[in-house]
N, C-alpha and C positions, 0 to 999 in steps of 0.2 A: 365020251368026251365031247365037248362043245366046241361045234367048230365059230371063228369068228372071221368076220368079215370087215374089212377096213374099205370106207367109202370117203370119200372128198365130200363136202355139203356147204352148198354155200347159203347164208343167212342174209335177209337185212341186218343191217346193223343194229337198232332198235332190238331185235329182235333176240338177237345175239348177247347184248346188254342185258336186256333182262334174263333170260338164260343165265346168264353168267352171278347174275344178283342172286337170283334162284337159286344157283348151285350153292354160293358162299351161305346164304342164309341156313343152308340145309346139310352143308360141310359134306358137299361131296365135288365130284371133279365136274366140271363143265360135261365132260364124254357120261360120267355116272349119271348126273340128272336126266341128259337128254336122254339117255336107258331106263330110266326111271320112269319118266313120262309116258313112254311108248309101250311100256308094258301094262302100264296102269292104264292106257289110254286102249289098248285092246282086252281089256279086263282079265288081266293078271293080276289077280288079287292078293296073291303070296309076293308080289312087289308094292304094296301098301303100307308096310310095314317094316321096309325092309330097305337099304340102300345096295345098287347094285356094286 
């Protein structure tokens, strides 16, 4: 089983904005995108395809 970790993160705003465009464009949560990115971003490749 997967353990999960809940962290505080703070953003620019800008940056958060698009995050947020991102996520709606790709109809997932703000929390899923930014999961999205960081697994694809460490070459998770089975996250390519896939929304978390």
């Amino acid at each position: 089983m997967d353990q999960e970790v809940r962290i505080t993160l703070r953003l620019p705003a800008d940056l958060h904005e698009w995050l947020a465009s991102q996520a709606k464009s790709a109809r997932r949560s703000l929390n899923s995108e930014i999961l999205h990115r960081l697994e694809v971003g460490r070459g998770d490749h089975s996250a390519d395809d896939q929304s978390p």
